[in-house]
C-alpha positions as CSV (number, residue, x, y, z in Angstrom):
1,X,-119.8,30.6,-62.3
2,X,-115.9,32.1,-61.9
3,X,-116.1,35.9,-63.2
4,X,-114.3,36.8,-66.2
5,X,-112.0,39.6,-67.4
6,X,-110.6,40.6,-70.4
7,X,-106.8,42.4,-70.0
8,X,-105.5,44.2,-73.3
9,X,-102.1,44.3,-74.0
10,X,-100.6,46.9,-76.5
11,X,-97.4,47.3,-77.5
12,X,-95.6,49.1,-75.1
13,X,-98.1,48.5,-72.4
14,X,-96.4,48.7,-68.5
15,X,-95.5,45.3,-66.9
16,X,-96.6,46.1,-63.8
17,X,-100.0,47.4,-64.5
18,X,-100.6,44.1,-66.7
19,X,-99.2,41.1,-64.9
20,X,-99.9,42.5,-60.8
21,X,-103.4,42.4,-61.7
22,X,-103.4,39.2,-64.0
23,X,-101.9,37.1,-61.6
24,X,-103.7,38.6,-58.3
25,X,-106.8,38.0,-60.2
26,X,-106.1,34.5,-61.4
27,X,-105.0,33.3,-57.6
28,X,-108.8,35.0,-56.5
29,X,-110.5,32.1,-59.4
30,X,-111.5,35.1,-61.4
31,X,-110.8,33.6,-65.4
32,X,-108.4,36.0,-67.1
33,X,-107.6,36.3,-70.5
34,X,-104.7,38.2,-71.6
35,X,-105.6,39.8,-75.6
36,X,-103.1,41.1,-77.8
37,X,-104.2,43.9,-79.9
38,X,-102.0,43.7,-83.0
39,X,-102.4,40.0,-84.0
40,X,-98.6,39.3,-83.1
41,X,-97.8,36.1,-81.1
42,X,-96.2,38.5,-78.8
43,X,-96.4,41.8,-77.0
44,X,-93.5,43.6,-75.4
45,X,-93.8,46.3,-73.0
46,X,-92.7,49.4,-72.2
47,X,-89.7,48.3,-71.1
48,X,-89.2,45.5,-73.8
49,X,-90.3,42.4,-72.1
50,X,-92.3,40.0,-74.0
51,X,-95.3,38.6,-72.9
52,X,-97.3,36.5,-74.9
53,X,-101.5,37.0,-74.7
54,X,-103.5,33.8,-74.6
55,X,-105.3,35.0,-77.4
56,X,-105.7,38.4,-79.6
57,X,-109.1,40.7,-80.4
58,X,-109.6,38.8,-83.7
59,X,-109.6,35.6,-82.5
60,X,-112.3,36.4,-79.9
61,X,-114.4,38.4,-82.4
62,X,-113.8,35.2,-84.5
63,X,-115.0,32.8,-81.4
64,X,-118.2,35.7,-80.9
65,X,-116.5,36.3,-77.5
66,X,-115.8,40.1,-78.7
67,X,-118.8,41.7,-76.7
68,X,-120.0,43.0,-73.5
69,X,-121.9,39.8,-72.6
70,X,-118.6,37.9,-72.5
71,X,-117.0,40.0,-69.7
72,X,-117.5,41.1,-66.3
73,X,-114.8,43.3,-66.4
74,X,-111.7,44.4,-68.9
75,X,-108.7,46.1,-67.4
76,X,-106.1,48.6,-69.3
77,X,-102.7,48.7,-68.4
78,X,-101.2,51.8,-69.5
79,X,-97.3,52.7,-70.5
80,X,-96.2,54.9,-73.6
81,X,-97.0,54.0,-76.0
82,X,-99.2,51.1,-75.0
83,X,-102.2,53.6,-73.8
84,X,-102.3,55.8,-76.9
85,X,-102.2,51.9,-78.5
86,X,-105.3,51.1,-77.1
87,X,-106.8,54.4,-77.7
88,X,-105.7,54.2,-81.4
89,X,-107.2,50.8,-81.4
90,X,-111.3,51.0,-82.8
91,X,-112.4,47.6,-81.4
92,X,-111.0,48.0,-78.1
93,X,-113.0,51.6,-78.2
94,X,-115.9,49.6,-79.1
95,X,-115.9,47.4,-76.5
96,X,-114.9,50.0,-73.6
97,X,-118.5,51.8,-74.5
98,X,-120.2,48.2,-74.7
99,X,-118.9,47.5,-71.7
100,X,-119.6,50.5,-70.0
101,X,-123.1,50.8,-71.2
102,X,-123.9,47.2,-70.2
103,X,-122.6,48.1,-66.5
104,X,-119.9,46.4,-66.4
105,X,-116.6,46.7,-64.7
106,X,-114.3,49.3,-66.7
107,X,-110.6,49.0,-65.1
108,X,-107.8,51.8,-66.4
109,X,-104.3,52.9,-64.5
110,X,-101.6,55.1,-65.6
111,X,-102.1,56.9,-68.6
112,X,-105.4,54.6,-69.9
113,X,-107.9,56.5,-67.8
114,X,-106.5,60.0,-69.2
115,X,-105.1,58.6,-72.8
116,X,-108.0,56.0,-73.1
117,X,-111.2,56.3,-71.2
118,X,-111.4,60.7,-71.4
119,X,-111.9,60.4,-74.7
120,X,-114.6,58.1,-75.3
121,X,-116.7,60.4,-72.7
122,X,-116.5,57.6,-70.0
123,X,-115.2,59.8,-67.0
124,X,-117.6,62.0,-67.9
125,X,-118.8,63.4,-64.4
126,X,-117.1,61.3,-62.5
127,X,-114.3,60.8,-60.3
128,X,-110.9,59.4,-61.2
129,X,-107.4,59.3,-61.3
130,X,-104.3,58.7,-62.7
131,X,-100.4,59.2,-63.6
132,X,-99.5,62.4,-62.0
133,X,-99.1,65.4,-64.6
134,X,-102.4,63.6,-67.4
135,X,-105.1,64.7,-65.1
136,X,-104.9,68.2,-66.8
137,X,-105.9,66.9,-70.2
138,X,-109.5,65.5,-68.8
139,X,-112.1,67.8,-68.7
140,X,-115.7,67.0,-67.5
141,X,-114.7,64.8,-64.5
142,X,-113.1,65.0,-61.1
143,X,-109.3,64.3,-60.6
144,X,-108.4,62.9,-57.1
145,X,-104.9,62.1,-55.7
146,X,-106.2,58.7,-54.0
147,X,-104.1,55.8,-55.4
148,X,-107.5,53.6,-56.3
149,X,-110.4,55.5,-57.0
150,X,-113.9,54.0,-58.1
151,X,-116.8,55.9,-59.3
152,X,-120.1,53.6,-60.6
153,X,-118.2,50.4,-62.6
154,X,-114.9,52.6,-63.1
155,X,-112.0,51.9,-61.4
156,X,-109.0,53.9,-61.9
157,X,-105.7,53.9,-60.5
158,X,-102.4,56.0,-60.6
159,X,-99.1,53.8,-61.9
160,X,-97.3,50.8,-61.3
161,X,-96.4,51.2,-57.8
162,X,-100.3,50.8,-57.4
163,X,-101.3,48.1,-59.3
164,X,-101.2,45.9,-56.4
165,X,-103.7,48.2,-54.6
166,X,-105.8,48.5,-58.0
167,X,-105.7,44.7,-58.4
168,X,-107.2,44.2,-54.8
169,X,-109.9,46.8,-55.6
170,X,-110.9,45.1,-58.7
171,X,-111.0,41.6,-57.1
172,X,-112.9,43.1,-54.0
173,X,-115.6,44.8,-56.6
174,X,-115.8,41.8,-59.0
175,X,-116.3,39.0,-55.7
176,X,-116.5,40.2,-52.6
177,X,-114.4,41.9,-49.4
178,X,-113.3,38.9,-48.2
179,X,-111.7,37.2,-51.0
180,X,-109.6,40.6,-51.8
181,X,-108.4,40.8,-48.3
182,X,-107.7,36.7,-48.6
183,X,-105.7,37.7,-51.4
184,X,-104.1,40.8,-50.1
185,X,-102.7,38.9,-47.4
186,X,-101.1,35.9,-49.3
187,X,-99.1,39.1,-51.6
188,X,-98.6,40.8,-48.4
189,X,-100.3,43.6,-49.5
């Protein structure tokens, strides 16, 4: 049975951080599904390119698909103001702690592990990073300057120009070794 993740998109979310891993994930056969968190048909990003989501948070609560037993994983792109979006956002908080509790894969970059996962405890004694500079507003975990870094089901990365790096990770954590390095190597990675 393929894996399945769960990719928020907020408004202003990065690009980068949501369509590298999206499509990387999609050519490994991992199902993806792309949720708006506004209701709006479509989502622009930071830097005002619309995307449109396959589906929004209502819908899937409407469907029952809204929970941890839907998901192997759910990744957070981050961008200002897209990651204080998603942490201003109760269901998405909801299911982040679901998720987490039930073990499975919690994915942040940019400002979402500081912005997004800090506060809802989840980097609690664990190791992480992030955009440069919003390290100093976690307390309770361990910042690291590596450009992936995953501690238990948490995988962290640090901006766009690693999302290529963090979508590898995730697909190499979610499958296996080989079908990350299969897919690193058709991106040239």
């Amino acid at each position: 049975m393929a894996k399945k993740v769960l990719v928020f998109l907020a408004e202003g979310f990065e690009e980068v951080e949501a369509v590298t891993p999206i499509d990387y994930l999609r050519r490994a056969g991992i199902e993806v599904c792309t949720a708006g968190i506004t209701g709006e048909q479509t989502v622009k990003g930071s830097h005002r390119i619309p995307v449109i989501p396959d589906t929004t948070i209502r819908d899937l609560s409407q469907q029952g698909r809204f929970n941890a037993a839907s998901w192997d994983g759910v990744l957070l792109p981050g961008g200002i103001p897209g990651a204080p979006n998603l942490r201003d956002c109760k269901e998405v908080n909801s299911l982040l702690q679901d998720m987490a509790g039930a073990g499975k894969w919690v994915c942040a970059i940019c400002a979402s592990p500081a912005v997004v996962l800090a506060p809802l405890g989840l980097l609690k004694d664990r190791r992480f990073t992030c955009f440069p500079g919003l390290e100093e507003k976690v307390s309770g975990a361990k910042w690291s300057e590596e450009r992936v870094v995953t501690d238990g089901t948490i995988i962290t990365s640090r901006g766009a120009g690693t999302a290529a790096l963090w979508a590898i990770e995730i697909i190499g954590k979610l499958l296996d070794e080989a079908s990350a390095q299969k897919i690193a190597a058709q991106v040239l990675v």
